[in-house]
N, C-alpha and C positions, 0 to 999 in steps of 0.2 A: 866813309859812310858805314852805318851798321844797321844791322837786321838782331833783333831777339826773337827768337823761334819757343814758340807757345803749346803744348801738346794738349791735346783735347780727344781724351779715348771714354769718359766717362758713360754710365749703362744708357742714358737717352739719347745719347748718339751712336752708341752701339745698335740701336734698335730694327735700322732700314734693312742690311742684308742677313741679318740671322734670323730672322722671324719665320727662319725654313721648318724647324723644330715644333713652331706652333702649328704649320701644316702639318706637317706628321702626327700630331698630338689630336688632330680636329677629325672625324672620322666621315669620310666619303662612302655610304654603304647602301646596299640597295635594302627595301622595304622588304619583307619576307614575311610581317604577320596578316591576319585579321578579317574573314571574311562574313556577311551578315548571318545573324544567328536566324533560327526558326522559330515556329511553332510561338508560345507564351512568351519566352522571353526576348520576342522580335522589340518590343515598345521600349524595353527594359534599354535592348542593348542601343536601340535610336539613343538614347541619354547618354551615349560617350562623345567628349566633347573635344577640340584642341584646346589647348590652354598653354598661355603664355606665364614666363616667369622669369625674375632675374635668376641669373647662373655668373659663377664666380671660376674661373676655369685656369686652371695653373699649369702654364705649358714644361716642359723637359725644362731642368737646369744648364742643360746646353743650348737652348736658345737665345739665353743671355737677355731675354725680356721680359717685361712684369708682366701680373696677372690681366687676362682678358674677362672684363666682365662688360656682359650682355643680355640679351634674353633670348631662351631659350622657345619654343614651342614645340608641345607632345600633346600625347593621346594617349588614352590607357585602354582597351579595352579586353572582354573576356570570353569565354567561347561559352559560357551558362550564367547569365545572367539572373537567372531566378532558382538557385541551385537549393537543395534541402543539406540541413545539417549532418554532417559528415562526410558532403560530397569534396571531389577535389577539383579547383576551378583552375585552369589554364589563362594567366595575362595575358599580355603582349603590350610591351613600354614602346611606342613609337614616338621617335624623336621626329616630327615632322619639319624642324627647321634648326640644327646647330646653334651654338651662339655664337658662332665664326664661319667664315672662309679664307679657304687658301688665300695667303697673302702674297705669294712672293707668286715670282714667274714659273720655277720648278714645277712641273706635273709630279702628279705622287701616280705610282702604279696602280696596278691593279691587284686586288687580294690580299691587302696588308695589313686591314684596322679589324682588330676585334673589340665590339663592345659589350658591356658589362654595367651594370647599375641596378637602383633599389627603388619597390614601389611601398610607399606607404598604406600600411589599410587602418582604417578609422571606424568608429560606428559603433555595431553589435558586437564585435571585436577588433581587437589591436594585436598588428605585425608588422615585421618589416622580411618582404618579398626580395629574394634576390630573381634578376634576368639576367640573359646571356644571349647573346648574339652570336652569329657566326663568322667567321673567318672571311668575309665575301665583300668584294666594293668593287665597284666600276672605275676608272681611270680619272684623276680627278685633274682638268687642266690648269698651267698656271692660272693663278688671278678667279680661276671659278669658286662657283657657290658651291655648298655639299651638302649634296643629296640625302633625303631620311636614309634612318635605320633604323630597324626592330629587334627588341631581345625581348626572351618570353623566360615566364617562370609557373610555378604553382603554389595556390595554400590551401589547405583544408579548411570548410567551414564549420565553425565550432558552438554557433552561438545562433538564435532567428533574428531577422529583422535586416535593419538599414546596415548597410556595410558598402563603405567609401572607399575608394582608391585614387590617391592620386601619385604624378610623378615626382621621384626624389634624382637623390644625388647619381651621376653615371661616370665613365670611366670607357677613354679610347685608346686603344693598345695597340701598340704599331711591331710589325718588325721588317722594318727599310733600315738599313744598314748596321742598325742597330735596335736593341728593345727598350722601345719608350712608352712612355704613360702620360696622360692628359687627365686629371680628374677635374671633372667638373661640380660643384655641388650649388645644390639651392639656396640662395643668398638670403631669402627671408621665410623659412619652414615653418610651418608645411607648406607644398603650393600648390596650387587649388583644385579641388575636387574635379577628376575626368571619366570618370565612371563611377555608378553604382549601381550593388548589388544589393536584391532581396531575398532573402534566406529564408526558408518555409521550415516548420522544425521536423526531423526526421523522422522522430517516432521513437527511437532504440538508443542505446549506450554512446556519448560520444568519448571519442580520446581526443582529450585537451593537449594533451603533449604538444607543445610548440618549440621550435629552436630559430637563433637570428644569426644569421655569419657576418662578422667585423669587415666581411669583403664578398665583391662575387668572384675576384680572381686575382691572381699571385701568378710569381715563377716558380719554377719547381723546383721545392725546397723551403719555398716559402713556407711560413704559418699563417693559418686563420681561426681565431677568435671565435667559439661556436658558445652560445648562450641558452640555457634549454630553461623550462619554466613548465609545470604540471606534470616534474615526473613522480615517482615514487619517492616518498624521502628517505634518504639513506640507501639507496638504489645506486649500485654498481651501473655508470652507462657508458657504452660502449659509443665513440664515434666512428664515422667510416665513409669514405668517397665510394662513390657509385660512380659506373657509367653503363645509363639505361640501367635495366632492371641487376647487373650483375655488380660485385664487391669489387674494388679492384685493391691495391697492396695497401692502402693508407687508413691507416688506425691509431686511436688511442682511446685513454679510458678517461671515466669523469666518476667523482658523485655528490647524489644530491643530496642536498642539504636539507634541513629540517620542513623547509614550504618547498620544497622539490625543485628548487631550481638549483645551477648548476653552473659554471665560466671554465670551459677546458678547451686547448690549445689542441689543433691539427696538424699535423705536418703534411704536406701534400707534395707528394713526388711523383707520382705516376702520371701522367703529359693525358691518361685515357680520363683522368677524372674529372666530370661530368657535375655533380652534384656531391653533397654531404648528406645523409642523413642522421642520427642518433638514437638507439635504443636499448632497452633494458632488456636482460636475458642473454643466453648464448649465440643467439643468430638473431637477425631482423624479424621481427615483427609488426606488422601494419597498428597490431592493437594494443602495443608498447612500445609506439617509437613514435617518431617527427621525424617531417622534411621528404622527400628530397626538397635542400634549399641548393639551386643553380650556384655551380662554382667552375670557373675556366682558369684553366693552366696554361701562361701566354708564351712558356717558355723555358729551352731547357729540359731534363728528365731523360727519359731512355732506359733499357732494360741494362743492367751493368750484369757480363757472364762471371759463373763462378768463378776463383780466384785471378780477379781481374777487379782494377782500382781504375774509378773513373777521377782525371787530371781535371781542372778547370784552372783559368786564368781569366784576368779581365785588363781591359784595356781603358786607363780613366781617361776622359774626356779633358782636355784644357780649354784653353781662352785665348781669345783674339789681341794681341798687346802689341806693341810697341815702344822702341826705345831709341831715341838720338845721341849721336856723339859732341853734346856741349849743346850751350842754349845758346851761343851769341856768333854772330858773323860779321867781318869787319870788310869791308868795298874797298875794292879800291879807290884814290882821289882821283879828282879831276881839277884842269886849272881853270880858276874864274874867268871868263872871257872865251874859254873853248868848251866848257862842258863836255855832255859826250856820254861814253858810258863805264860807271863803277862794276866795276865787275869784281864778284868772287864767286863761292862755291857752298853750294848747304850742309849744315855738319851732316854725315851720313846717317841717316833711320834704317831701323832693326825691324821686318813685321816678323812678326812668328804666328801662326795660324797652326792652334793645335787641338780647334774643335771637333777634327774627324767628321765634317757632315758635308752638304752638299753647298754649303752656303759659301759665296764668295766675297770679297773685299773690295774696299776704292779707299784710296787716302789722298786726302783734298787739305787745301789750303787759300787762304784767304791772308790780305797784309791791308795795314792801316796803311792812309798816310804817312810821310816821311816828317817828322817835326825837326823845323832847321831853328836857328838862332833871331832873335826879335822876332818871333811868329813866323817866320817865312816857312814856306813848304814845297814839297813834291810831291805829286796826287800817286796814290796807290797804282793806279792803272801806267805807272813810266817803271815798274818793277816787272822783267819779265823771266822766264828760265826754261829752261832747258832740259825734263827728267830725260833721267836713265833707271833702271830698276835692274837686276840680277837674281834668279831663281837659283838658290842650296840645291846640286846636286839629291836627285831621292825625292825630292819634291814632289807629291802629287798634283800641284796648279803649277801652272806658268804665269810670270807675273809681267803686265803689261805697261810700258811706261806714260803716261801721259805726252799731250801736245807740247810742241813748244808753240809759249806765246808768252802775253801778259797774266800775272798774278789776277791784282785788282782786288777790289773791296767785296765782288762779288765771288769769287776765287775760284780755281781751277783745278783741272784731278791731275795731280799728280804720280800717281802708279794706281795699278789695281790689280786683280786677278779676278777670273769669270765662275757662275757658279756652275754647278758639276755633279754628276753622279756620286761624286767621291774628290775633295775637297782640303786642302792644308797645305804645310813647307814651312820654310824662313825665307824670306828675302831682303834684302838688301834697296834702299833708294837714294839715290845722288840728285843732283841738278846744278847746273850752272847757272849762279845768278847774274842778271845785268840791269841796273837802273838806271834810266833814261836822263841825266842831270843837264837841265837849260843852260846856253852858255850865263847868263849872269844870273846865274841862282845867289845867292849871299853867299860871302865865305862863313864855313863854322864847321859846323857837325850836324847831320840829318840822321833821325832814328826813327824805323817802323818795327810792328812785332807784326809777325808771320806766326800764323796760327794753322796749326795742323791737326787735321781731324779724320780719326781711325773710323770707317764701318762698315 
């Protein structure tokens, strides 16, 4: 008798147990903005609405599964909804519903998503608003929904009249075992208006100075993309991260060009920085500058003391594979008239798990029927076996053998390993095979493929 042994590791069967990466990626965090406003702009701020929208969300490349698209639902509201030109108006981007939940059984802890994203404003004027969220989430358990979160930002008003906001693209930042990133963005931009505002005109001088960041946040080290527009032309401008009202080490310079805008690069190292702003002159200035535009630093950074070099290294992530020793298995015979059982042995499989995350394995198999000579057959279900499995020394899982029993058409788990805190190894998986052959089955040759499937 023979067996052909079939592997099947391909990404949509990968999909079941790694989809731990897209829980880390999806952010569980508590609501922290937005309480009702007073006075004139009580009416104003009733007009903030949820709104729903598709969102196109690309988890870690170590989750090893494609993009999650869904829809999202947020809120955008402000704390001066009927503010006058030159005032500075405080958001807050509430995600009132993710466009996922935790999929897998793993709880994510507590304290580990930072989120980050951009509000668009429309209208009497056009920007794009970075917010930031805080460091803060509740425990999210396997299998559960997650919970909103709020990130807040600011823009000054530049212009009178109707001025729209609504939610754009965000961004969930983990650091569970490792630092990961979830970007989510709007699938069909803009998406639709969830606040506005009415602008009264000031009276006096306004400064148009605007600037947009390529991000709300990086690791440290990262660059961010700072875009300014209404400076001075030909104007020397200075960029530079804040936190709260004070400078912290992160600078460079820009200049404008003939209509006063400006494309210069940031470096961001310091872990305190808070926001960007940009201005002309030797020190900040409210009445020749722009921003603070909200920027968080997810990661990395630290004060390095004088003649002292700061080392890094990194640890790259692999993949979930497998590999067998030959594709074919030959049974032993059996005599016509005694049947009985062909027995041999499965060429031996290789798992190596070198994802580093918390997600565990199962490797299964399933066998056709046996095709004998003139049509004759042997049903899937008279092939049965026996794992064994072996754990690599160093191994962080232990790996578990499957039942013995029947294969079958429906198939059976062969080995696996559980999911974990902390997650990986090599192993090794055997099995003894036996097919159940009728005493007057035909004499000939009977051949099934056994199909093996990594996830």
């Amino acid at each position: 008798m023979s067996a052909a042994i079939r592997r099947s590791d391909s990404p949509e069967t990968r999909r079941g147990s790694r989809r731990w990466a897209a829980a880390l990626g999806v952010g569980a965090l508590v609501v922290t903005g937005g309480g009702l406003l007073a006075g004139p702009a009580q009416a104003m701020a009733a007009a903030s609405v949820a709104v729903d929208f598709p969102t196109h969300c690309i988890p870690p490349a170590i989750a090893g599964i494609p993009p999650i698209d869904g829809t999202t639902s947020a809120q955008i509201s402000v704390d001066n909804a009927a503010p006058k030109v030159g005032d500075t108006v405080t958001v807050t981007y509430t995600v009132v519903k993710p466009a996922a939940s935790n999929p897998v059984d793993l709880a994510l802890p507590a304290d580990i998503m930072t989120p980050t994203g951009k509000v668009t404003v429309a209208g009497a004027q056009s920007a794009g608003i970075t917010v930031a969220g805080p460091k803060k989430n509740d425990p999210v358990p396997g299998k559960g929904e997650f919970p909103s979160f709020s990130m807040t930002g600011t823009f000054t008003v530049t212009a009178p009249g109707e001025i729209t906001l609504s939610p754009g693209d965000y961004n969930i930042h983990t650091s569970y075992i490792m630092e990961l990133d979830t970007p989510c963005t709007v699938t069909e931009p803009p998406a639709p208006v969830s606040q506005t505002v009415i602008a009264t005109d000031g009276g006096g001088q306004v400064n148009e100075r605007a600037i947009q960041l390529g991000a709300a946040s990086g690791a440290a080290g990262d660059q961010v993309s700072v875009v300014g527009s209404k400076f001075t032309a030909g104007a020397s401008v200075t960029l530079a991260g804040r936190a709260g009202d004070a400078r912290t080490g992160d600078t460079a310079t820009a200049t404008a060009d003939g209509s006063g805008g400006f494309t210069g690069q940031l470096t961001v190292n310091d872990p305190a920085t808070t926001a960007i702003v940009a201005y002309e002159g030797a020190a900040w200035d409210a009445a020749k500058g722009a921003g603070p535009q909200a920027y968080t630093v997810t990661g990395g950074g630290g004060e390095i003391p004088d003649g002292s070099q700061k080392l890094a290294s990194s640890v790259k992530a692999g993949t979930l594979s497998m590999a067998q020793a030959g594709d074919s298995v030959a049974l032993s015979a059996v005599d016509f008239g005694q049947g009985g059982a062909s027995t041999g042995a499965l060429r031996t499989v290789t798992v190596k798990d070198f994802r580093g995350g918390p997600a565990g394995w199962s490797l299964t198999g399933r066998v056709t029927d046996f095709k004998g000579p003139a049509g004759a057959a042997i049903g899937a279900s008279a092939l049965g076996w026996s794992p064994a499995c072996t754990t690599k020394a160093g191994s962080p899982s232990t790996c578990a053998a499957g039942s013995e029993g029947p294969v079958g058409g429906a198939g059976a788990t062969l080995a696996s390993t559980p999911n974990g805190a902390f997650t990986g190894g090599e192993f090794t998986v055997d099995a003894g095979l036996s097919l159940d052959v009728p005493a007057y089955a035909a004499a000939g040759t009977y051949s099934g493929v056994l199909t093996l499937t990594l996830t």
